[in-house]
C-alpha positions in Angstrom: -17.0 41.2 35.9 -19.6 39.1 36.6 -20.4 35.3 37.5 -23.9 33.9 36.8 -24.5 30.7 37.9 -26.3 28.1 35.8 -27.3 25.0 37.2 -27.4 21.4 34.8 -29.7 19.6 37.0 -33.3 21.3 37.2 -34.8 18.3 39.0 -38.3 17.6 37.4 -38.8 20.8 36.0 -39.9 21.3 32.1 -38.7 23.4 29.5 -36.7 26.1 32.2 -35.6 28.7 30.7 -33.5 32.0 32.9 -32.7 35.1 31.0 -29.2 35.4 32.9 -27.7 38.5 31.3 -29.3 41.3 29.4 -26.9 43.8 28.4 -26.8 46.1 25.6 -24.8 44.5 22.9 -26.1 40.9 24.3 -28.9 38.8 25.7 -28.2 35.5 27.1 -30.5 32.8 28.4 -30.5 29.4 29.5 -32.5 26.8 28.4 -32.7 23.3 29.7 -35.3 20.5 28.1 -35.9 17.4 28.8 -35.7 14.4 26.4 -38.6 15.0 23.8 -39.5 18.3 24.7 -40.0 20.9 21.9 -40.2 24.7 21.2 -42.1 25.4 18.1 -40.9 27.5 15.0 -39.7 30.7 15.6 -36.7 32.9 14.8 -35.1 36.2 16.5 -34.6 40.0 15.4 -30.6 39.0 16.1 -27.8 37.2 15.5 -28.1 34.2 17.7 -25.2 31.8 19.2 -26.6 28.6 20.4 -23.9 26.7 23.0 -24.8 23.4 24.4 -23.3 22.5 27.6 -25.0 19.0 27.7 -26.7 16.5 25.9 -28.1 16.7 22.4 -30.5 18.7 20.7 -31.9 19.0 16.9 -32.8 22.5 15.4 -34.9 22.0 12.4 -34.9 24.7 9.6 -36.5 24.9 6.1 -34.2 22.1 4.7 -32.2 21.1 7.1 -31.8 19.6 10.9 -28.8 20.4 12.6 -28.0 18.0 15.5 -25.4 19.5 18.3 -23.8 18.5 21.2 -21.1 20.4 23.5 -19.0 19.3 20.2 -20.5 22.4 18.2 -21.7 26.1 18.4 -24.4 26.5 16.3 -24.7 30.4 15.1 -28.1 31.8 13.0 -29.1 34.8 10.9 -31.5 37.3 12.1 -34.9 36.2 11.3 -34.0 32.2 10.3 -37.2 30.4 11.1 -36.2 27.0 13.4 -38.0 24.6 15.6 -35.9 22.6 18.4 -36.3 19.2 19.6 -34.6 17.5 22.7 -32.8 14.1 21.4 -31.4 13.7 25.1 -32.1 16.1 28.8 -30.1 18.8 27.2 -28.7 22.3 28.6 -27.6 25.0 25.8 -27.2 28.8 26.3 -28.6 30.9 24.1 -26.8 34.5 23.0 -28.5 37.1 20.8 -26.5 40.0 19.6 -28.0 42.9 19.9 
């Protein structure tokens, strides 16, 4: 067992990101941005879970934008090119399976 902890408030901070676990059938990492911040097109070797724990955030792909909120777990393809974009200060974990 194991408990990582994962703060929501990161104070002024931009675009924090913590790997948090990296085991060998996972990878997770936390991400917080602020409102408005972005992370540019890219994709990942795995399978990818995205969870948001708060706030709302838009992942843009191809031909469509997908907007979640703690409402909604948001899982991708290996290799599915995507850009992100803060709507509100939003904190999501991301989990890639290996």
């Amino acid at each position: 067992m194991k408990i990582v902890e994962t703060k929501h408030h990161i104070g002024d901070e931009k675009k924090h990101a913590l790997r948090i676990l990296n085991e060998d059938k996972f990878d997770t990492i936390h991400l917080h941005l602020k409102k408005g911040e972005t992370l540019t097109k890219h994709h990942a070797k795995c399978d990818v879970l995205i969870i948001v724990r708060t706030g709302k955030v838009v992942f843009y792909f191809d031909q469509e934008k997908v907007t979640l909120t703690n409402e909604e777990v948001l899982h991708m393809d290996p290799y599915e090119d995507h850009s992100v974009e803060a709507i509100e200060e939003t904190d999501f974990l991301i989990v890639k399976v290996k």
